[in-house]
C-alpha positions in Angstrom: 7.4 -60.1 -16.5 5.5 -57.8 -14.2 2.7 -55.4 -16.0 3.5 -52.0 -15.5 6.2 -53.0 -12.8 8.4 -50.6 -14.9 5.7 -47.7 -15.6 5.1 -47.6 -11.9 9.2 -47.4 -11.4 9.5 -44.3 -13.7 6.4 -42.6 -11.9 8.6 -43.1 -8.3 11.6 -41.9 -9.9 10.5 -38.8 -11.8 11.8 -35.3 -11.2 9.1 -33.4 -9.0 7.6 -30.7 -11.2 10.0 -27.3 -11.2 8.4 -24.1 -10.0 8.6 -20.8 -12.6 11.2 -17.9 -12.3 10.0 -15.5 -9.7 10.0 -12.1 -12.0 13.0 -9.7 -11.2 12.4 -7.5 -7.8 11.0 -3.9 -8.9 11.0 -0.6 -6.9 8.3 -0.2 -4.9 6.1 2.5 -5.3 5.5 5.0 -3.0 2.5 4.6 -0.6 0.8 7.5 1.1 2.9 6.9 4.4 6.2 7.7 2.7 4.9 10.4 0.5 4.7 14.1 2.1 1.8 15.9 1.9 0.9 19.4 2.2 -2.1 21.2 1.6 -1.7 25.2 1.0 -5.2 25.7 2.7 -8.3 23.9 3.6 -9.9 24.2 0.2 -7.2 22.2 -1.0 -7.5 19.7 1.6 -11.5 19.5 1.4 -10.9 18.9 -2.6 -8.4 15.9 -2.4 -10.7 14.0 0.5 -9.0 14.8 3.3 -10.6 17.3 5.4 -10.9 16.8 8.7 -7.2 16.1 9.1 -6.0 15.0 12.5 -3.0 16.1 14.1 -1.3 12.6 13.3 -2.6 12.7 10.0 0.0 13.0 6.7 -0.7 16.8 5.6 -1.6 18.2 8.9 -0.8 21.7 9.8 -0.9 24.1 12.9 -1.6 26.8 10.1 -4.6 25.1 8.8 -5.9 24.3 12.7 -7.4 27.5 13.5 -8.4 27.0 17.0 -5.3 24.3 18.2 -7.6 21.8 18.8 -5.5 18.9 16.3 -7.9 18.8 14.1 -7.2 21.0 11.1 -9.9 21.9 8.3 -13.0 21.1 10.3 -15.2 23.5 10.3 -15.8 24.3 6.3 -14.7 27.6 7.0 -11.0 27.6 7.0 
């Protein structure tokens, strides 16, 4: 009779540890490239951070870029 020959046979032949559920998909939330923004003026704007606003920035307006220059809310005059 072999010492542990039969512990070292159940080690080989043990299932290999099973991994947990993954949790059930959600809906994502919305990030700020799929949300629109709009800012009624350039105080607005200035309040919620955003100021300056580029002309490919989300909430960019001609009506808040005064001179056309794609860059909206600038100034701290608008």
């Amino acid at each position: 009779m072999r010492d542990g020959g039969a512990a070292a046979d159940v080690e080989k032949t043990e299932a290999p540890h099973t991994r947990k559920p993954r949790p059930a998909p959600t809906t994502p939330k919305a990030t700020p490239s799929t949300v629109a923004v709009h800012y009624k003026n350039c105080g607005q704007a200035r309040k919620a951070g955003a100021a300056p606003i580029q002309r490919e920035d989300p909430g960019y307006s001609t009506t808040l870029d005064n001179d056309g220059n794609g860059v909206a809310c600038e100034n701290g005059k608008d």
